[in-house]
C-alpha positions as CSV (number, residue, x, y, z in Angstrom):
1,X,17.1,0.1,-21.5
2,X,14.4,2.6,-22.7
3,X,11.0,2.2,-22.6
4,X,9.4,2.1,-25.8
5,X,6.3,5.3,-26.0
6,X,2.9,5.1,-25.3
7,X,0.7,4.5,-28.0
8,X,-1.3,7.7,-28.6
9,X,-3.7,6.1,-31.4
10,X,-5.2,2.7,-31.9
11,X,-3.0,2.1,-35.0
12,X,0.0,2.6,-33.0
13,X,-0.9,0.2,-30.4
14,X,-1.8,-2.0,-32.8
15,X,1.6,-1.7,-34.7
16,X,3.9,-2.2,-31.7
17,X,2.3,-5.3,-31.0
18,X,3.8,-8.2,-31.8
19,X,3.6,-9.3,-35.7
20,X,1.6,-12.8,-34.9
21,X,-0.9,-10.7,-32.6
22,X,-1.6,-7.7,-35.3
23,X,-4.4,-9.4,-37.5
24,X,-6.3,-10.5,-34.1
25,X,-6.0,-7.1,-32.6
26,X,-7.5,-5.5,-36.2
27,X,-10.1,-7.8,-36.0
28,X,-11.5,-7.3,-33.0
29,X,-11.4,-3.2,-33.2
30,X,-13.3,-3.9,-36.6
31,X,-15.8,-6.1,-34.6
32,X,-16.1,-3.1,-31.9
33,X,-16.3,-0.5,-34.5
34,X,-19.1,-3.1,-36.8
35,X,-20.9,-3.1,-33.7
36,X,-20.6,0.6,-32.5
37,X,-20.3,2.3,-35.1
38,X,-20.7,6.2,-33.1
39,X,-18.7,5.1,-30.5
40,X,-15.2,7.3,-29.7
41,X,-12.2,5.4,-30.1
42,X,-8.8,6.0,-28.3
43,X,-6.5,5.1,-25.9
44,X,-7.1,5.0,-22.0
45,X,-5.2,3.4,-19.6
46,X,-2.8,2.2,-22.6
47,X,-4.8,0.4,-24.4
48,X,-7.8,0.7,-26.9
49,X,-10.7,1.9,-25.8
50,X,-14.5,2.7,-27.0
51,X,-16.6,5.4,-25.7
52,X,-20.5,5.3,-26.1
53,X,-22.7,7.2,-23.6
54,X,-19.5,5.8,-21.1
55,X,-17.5,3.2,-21.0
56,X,-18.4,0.5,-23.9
57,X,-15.4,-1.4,-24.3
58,X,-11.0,-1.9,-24.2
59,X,-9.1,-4.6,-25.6
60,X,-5.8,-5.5,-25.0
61,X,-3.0,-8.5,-25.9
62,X,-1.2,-10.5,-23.5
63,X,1.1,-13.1,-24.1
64,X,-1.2,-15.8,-24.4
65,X,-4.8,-14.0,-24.9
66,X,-6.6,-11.3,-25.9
67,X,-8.1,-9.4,-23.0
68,X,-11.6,-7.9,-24.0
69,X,-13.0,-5.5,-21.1
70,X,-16.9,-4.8,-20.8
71,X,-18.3,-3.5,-18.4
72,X,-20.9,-5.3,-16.0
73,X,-23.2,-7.0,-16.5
74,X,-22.5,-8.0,-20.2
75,X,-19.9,-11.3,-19.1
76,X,-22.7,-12.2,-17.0
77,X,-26.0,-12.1,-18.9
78,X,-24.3,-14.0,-21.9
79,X,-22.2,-16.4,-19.9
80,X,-23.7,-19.2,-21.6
81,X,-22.2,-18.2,-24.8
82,X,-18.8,-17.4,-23.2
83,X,-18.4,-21.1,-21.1
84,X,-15.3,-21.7,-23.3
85,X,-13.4,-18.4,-22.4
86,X,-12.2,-17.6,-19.1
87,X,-13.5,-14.6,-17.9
88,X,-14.5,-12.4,-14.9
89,X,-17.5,-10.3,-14.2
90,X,-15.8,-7.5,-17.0
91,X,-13.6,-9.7,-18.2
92,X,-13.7,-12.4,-21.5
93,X,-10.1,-14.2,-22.6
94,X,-9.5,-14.8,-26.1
95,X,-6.7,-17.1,-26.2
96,X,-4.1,-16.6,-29.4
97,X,-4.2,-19.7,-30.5
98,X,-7.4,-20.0,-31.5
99,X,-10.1,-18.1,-33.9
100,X,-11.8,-14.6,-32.7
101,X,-15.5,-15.1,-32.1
102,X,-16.1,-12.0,-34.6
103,X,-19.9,-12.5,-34.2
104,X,-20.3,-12.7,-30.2
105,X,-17.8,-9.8,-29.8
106,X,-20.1,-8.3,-32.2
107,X,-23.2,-9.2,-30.3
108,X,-21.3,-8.0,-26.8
109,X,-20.6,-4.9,-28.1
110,X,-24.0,-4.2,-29.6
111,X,-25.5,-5.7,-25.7
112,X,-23.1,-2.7,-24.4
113,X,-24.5,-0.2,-26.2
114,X,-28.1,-0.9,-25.8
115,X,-27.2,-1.3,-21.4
116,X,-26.3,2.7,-22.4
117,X,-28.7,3.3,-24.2
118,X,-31.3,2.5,-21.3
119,X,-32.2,5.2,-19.3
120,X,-31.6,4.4,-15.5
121,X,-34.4,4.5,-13.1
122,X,-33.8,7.3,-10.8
123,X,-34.6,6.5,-6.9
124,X,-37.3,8.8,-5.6
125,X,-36.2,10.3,-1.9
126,X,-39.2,10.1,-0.2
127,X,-39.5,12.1,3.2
C-alpha cells in the first residue's frame, strides 16, 4: 500500500483530512490567522504551523480531537479557561464532537504573540 504525500501547504492538509474534520480544521487556521495576522503559515513536522518572532502555534486532527500546540506557558496561564479540555503544558484537546472555542483560540493565539513580543531579560555575567 502507498503512502499518501506530505502536505506541502495548509490547504492540502486541510483537504486530505477527512470530510467531517475539514470545516473544524478551517476554522481554527482562520482563528490563528484572526489572531496573528503577520504570522508565517506552513507546514512543519506535517502539520500546520504559525511563525511569529518563533514558534506561535500548529494544529493538527486526530481521530477524536483536534490537537492545538502552543508553546509554554500559554496552557498554563489560562488554564482556568481550558478546565474542560485536556491538555498538557503545550498542549489543549478539542474534541470533534463538540463546537471550537473560536474566541479563546483567538485569545491564545493573540497571548502567544504578545509572550514574543516581550523582550527577554538578558542575565548579566557578573565577575
Amino acid at each position: 500500500m502507498e503512502k499518501a504525500p506530505k502536505p506541502k501547504t495548509v490547504d492540502e492538509y486541510i483537504a486530505a483530512a477527512p470530510k467531517d474534520v475539514q470545516g473544524k480544521l478551517k476554522e481554527i487556521r482562520k482563528a490563528i490567522k484572526e489572531a496573528a495576522p503577520t504570522a508565517l503559515e506552513r507546514i512543519s513536522y506535517g502539520m500546520p504551523y504559525y511563525q511569529y518572532r518563533g514558534r506561535l502555534a500548529y494544529f493538527s486532527h486526530w481521530k477524536t480531537h483536534i490537537g492545538l500546540y502552543i508553546p509554554t506557558p500559554i496552557v498554563a496561564e489560562h488554564e482556568n479557561e481550558l478546565k474542560s479540555y485536556k491538555t498538557t503544558k503545550a498542549t489543549i484537546q478539542f474534541p470533534l464532537d463538540k463546537k471550537l472555542p473560536i474566541a479563546l483560540i483567538k485569545k491564545l493565539g493573540r497571548a502567544r504573540m504578545k509572550k514574543s513580543d516581550t523582550p527577554k531579560k538578558l542575565k548579566l555575567v557578573t565577575k
